[in-house]
LOSE-308253 format. One line per field, with one value per residue (C-alpha): residue number from 1; residue in one letter; x, z, y. Coordinates in pm, 1 decimal. Each point is the difference from the previous one (the first is absolute). Layout:
num c(NUM_...)
residu c(A_...)
x c(X_...)
z c(Z_...)
y c(Y_...)
# end
This chain:
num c(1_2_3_4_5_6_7_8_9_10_11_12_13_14_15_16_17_18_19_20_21_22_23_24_25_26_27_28_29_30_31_32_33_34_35_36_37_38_39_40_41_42_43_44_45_46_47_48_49_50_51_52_53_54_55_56_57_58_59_60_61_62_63_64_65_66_67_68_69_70_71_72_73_74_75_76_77_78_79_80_81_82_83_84_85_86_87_88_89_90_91_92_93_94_95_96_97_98_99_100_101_102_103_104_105_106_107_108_109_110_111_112_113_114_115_116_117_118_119_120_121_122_123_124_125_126_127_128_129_130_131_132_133_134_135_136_137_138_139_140_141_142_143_144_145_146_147_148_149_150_151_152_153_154_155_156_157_158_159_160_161_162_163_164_165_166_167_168_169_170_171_172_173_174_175_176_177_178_179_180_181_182_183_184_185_186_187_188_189_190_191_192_193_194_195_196_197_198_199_200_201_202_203_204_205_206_207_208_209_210_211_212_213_214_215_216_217_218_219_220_221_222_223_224_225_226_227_228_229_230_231_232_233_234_235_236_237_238_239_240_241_242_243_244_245_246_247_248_249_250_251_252_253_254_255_256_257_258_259_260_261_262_263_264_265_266_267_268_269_270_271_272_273_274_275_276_277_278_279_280_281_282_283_284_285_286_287_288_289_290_291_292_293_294_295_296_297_298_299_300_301_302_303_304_305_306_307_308_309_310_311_312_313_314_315_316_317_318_319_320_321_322_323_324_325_326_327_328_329_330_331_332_333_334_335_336_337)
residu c(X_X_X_X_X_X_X_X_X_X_X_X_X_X_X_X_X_X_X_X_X_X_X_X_X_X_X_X_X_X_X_X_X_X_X_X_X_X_X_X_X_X_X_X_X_X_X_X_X_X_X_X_X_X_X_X_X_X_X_X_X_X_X_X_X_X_X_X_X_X_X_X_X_X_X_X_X_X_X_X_X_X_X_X_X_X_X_X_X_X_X_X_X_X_X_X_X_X_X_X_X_X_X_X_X_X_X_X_X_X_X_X_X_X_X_X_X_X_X_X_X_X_X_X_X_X_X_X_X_X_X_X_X_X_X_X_X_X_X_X_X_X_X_X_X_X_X_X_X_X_X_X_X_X_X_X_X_X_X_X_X_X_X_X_X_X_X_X_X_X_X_X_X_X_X_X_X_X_X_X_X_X_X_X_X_X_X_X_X_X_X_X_X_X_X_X_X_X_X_X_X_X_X_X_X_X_X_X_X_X_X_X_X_X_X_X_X_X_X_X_X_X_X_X_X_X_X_X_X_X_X_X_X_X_X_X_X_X_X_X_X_X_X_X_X_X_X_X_X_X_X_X_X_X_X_X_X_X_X_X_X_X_X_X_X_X_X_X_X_X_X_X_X_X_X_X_X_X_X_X_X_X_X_X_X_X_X_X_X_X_X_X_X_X_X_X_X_X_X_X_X_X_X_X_X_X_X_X_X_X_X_X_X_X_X_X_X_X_X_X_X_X_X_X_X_X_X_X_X_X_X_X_X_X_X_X_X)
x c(3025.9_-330.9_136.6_216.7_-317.4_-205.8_305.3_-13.4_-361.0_25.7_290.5_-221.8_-311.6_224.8_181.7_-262.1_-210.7_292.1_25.7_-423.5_42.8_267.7_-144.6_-288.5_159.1_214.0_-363.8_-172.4_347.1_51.4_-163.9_-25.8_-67.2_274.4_-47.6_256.1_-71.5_34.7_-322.7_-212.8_37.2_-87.8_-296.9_-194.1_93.7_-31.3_-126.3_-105.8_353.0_53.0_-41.9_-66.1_-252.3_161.2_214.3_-322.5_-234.1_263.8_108.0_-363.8_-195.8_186.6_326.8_-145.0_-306.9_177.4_262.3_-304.3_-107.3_346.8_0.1_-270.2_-30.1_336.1_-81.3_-346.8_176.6_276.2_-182.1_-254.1_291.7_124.4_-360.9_-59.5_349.4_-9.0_-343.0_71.7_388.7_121.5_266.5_-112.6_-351.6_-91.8_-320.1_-79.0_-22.5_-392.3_-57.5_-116.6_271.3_-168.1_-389.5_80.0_183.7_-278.2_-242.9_215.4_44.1_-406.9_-56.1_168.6_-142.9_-316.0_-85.0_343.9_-35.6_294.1_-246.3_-187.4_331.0_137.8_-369.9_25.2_359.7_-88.5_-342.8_201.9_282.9_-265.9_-123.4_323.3_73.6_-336.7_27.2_331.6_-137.7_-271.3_231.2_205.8_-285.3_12.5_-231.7_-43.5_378.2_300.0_355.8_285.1_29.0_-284.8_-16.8_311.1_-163.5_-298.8_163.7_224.4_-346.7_-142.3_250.0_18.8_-354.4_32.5_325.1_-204.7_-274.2_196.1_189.3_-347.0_-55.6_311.9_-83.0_-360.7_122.9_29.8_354.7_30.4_-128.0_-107.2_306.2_204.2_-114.6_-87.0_374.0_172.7_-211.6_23.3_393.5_-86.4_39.3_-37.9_-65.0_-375.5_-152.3_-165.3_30.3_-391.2_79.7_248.0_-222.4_-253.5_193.8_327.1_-306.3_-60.1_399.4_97.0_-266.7_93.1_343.1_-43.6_-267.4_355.5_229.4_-259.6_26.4_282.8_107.3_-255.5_208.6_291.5_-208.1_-165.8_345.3_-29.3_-193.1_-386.4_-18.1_252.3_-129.7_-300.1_179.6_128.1_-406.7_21.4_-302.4_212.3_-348.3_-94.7_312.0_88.7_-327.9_51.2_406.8_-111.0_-296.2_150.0_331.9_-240.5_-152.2_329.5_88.9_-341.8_52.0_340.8_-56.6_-350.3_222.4_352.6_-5.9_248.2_295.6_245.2_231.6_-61.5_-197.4_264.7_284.1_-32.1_-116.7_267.2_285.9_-134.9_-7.8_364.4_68.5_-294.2_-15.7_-384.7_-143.6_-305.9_-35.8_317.6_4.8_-437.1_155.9_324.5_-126.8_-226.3_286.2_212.2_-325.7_-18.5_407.0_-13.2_-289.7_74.6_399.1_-263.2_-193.5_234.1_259.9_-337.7_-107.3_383.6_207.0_-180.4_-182.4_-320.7_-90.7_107.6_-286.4_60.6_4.7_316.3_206.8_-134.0_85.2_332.9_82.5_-239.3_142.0_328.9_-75.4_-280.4_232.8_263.3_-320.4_-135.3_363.5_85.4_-305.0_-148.4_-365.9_36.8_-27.7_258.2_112.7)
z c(3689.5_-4.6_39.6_313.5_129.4_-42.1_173.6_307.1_19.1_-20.4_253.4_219.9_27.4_60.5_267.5_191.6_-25.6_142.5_303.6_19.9_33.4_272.7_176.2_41.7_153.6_227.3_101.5_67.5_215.5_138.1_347.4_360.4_-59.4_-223.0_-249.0_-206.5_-372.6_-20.2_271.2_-224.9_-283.3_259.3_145.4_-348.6_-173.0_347.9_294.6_150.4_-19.2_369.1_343.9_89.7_-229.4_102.9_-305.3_-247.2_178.4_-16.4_-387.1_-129.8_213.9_100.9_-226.3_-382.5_30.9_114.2_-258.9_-238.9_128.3_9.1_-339.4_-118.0_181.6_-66.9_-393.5_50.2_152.9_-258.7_-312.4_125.3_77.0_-382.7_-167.3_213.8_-65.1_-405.1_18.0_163.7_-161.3_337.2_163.7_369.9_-46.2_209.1_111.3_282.6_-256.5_-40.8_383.7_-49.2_269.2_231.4_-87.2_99.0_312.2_116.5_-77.6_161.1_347.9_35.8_-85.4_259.9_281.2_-164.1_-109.4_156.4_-182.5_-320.6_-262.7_50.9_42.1_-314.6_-196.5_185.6_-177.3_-287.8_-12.9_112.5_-274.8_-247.8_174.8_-16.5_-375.2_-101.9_210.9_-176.1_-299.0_44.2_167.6_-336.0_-233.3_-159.1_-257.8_-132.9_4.3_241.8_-45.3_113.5_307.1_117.3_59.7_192.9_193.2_65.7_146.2_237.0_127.9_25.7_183.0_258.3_57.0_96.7_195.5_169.2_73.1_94.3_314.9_91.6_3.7_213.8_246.8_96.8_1.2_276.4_107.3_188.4_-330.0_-315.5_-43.3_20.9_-238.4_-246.2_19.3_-33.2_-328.4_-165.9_-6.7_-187.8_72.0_-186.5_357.2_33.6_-288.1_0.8_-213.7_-87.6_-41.4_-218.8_-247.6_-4.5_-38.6_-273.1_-326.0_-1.8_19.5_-245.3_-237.4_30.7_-69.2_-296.2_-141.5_5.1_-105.9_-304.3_-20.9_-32.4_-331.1_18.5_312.5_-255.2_-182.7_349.1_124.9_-321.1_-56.5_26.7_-385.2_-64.9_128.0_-142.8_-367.5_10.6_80.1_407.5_154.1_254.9_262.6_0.1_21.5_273.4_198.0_-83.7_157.1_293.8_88.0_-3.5_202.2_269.8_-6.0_88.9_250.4_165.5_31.4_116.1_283.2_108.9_80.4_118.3_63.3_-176.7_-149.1_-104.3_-294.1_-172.9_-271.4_-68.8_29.7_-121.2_-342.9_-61.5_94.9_-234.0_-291.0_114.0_-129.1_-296.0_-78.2_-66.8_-280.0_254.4_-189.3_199.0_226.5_185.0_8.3_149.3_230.3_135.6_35.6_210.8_181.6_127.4_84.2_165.2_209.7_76.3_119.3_216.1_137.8_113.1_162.0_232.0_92.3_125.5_53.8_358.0_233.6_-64.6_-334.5_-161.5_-216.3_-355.5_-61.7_258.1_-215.8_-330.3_66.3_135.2_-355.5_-159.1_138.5_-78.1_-362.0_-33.4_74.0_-278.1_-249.1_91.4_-96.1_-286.8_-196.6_178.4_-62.7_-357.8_-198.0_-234.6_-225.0)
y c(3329.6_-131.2_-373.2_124.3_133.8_-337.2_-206.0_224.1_68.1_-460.6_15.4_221.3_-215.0_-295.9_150.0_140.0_-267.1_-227.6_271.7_-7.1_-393.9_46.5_209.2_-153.1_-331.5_217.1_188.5_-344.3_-92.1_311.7_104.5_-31.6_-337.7_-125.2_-277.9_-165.5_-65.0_-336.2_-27.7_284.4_-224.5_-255.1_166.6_54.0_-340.2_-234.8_198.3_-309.3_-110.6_237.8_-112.5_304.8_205.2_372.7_23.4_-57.9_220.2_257.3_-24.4_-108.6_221.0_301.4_26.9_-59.9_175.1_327.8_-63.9_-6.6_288.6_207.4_-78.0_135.6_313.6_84.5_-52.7_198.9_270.3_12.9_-35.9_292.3_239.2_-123.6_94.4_327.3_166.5_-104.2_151.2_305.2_27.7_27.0_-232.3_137.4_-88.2_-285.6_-201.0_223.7_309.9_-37.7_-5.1_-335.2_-133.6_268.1_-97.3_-344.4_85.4_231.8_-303.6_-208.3_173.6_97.0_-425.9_-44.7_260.1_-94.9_-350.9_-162.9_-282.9_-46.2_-74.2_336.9_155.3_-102.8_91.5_347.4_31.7_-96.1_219.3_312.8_-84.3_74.9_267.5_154.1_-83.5_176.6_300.0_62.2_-7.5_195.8_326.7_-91.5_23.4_362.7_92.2_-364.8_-50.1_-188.3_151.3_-196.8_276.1_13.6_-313.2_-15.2_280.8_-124.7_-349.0_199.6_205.2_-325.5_-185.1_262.1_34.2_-373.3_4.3_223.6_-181.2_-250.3_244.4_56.8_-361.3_-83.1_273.0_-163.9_-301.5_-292.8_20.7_-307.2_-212.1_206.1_237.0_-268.8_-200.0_309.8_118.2_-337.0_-74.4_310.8_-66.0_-291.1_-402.2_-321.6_-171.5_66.5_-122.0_-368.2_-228.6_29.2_394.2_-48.1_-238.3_253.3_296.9_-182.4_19.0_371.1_67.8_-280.7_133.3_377.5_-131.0_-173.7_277.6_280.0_-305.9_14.9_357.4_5.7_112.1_323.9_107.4_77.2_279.4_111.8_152.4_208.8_309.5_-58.2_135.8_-189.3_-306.4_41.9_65.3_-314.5_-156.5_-2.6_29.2_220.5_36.1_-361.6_-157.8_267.9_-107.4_-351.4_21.1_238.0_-240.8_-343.9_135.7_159.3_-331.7_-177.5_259.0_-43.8_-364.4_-2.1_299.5_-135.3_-371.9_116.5_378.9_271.6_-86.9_247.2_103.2_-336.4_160.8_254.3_-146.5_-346.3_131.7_253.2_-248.5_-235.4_283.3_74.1_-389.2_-57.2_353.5_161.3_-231.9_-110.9_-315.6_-89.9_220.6_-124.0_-384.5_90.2_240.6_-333.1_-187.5_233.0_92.0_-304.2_-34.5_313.5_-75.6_-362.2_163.0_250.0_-202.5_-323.2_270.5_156.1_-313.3_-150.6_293.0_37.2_-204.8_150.6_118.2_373.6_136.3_12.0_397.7_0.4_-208.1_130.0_337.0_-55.7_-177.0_299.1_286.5_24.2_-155.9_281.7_291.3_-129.3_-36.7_348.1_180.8_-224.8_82.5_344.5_-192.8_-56.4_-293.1_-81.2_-286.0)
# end
């Protein structure tokens, strides 16, 4: 049993690592602009080698870096959807359940009607992702102690104070410039970011990844009774802090640079339980992996299935949806081995 188990946890890595690899050549090739493979391996070993320069530009400069970046918020996303429904013993918890997806987006918008400049866009998100993360805690916070609930609670309170503020935000704003580009980011894209953006912004992410990769182990006993938990010599409030701060960190990053993107923190995790079942020393990894298949699959189709680009969210949530509906009848919210 246990040697079956090893072979197709094995066969797994090396299978979806084969599809990660493919996938990312078919990204870099894929596009309104289409490249064959032979000239991307061309273009990065002898870009001189072209007459004419179009096809390096396009893989070095445009292509790889938002492959780079597909990756890794597609990984960030999945990996904090992982951590926050082992912590919370919930397989319909996702990233967005702390209002930290809202904090951002409010920070977002108001950078943007405000400073309307990226950079203080982006800090705004990131400030107002915190914001949001400590305001839920504090409405959770009853007589010295955080249940499970309340917390939940307090994130939906939170979120729609934000959404809220956000409406308000919308209705003031410039509609020939500033509602445009306030609803067209907050259904997410990949296409903004620089390349200078993305340096500054991959540490924090990469970081807060590897910081629940380590924590891996302690996420096992989290989905367990807090007494439990703590039996077993859990320090169930700091590693609860230490989960909940380093995935709102992620989100922050990844809304403040490409807007909100949907369902990939629910569903990408629970698929990946369906196939490496709910051991999270397989199951953080493997969510990465198909994190970053599922978003790379996202967002090559938004970027060549039309002439101009389809926001992320769009195509998300048409893969989400229907996946989200089977989830919420096959388990009625509970997680089970």
């Amino acid at each position: 049993m246990v040697k079956d188990r090893r072979k197709m946890l094995r066969n797994f890595y090396i299978l979806s690592s084969l599809t990660l690899f493919v996938l990312i050549i078919a990204a870099i090739c894929i596009g309104r602009y289409t490249i064959a493979p032979q000239d991307v391996l061309h273009a990065l070993i002898n870009p001189d080698s072209f007459s004419n320069q179009t096809i390096p530009v396009v893989v070095q400069e445009v292509r790889i870096p938002r492959v780079l970046l597909a990756l890794v918020v597609g990984a960030g996303i999945a990996v904090s959807g992982a951590a926050l429904q082992a912590t919370f013993g919930n397989p319909l918890v996702s990233e967005h359940i702390l209002g930290v997806s809202s904090g951002a987006s409010f920070g977002a918008a108001l950078g943007i009607i405000t400073i309307g400049t990226t950079l203080g866009s982006q800090a705004l998100a990131v400030l107002f992702a915190f914001i949001a993360m400590y305001l839920t805690y504090i409405i959770a916070k009853r007589r010295g102690r955080i249940t499970v609930l309340m917390l939940v609670l307090s994130g939906i309170i939170t979120s729609a104070v934000f959404e809220s503020g956000v409406a308000l935000i919308k209705y003031f704003a410039d509609p020939k410039n500033e509602l445009p580009a306030i609803t067209f980011w907050l259904m997410g894209s990949l296409a903004g970011p620089s390349k200078e953006t993305i340096i500054r912004t991959m540490p924090s992410i990469l970081i807060s990844i590897f910081v629940i990769y380590k924590y891996r182990w302690q996420l096992n006993l989290l989905s367990l009774d807090d007494e439990e938990a703590t039996s077993l010599g859990v320090n169930v409030k700091r590693a609860r802090i230490i989960i909940i701060f380093f995935t709102t960190v992620i989100v922050a990053a990844i809304v403040s640079i490409a807007g909100i993107i949907s369902f990939v923190g629910l569903i990408v995790p629970h698929f990946t339980r369906m196939i490496v079942g709910t051991d999270n020393k397989h199951l953080v990894p493997a969510s990465m992996i198909m994190g970053g298949v599922f978003m790379l699959i996202t967002d090559t189709l938004a970027r060549s299935l039309t002439g101009s680009e389809i926001p992320l969210s769009i195509i998300s949530s048409l893969l989400g949806v229907p996946f989200f509906i089977y989830l919420l009848r096959r388990t009625g919210g509970i997680l089970d081995d």
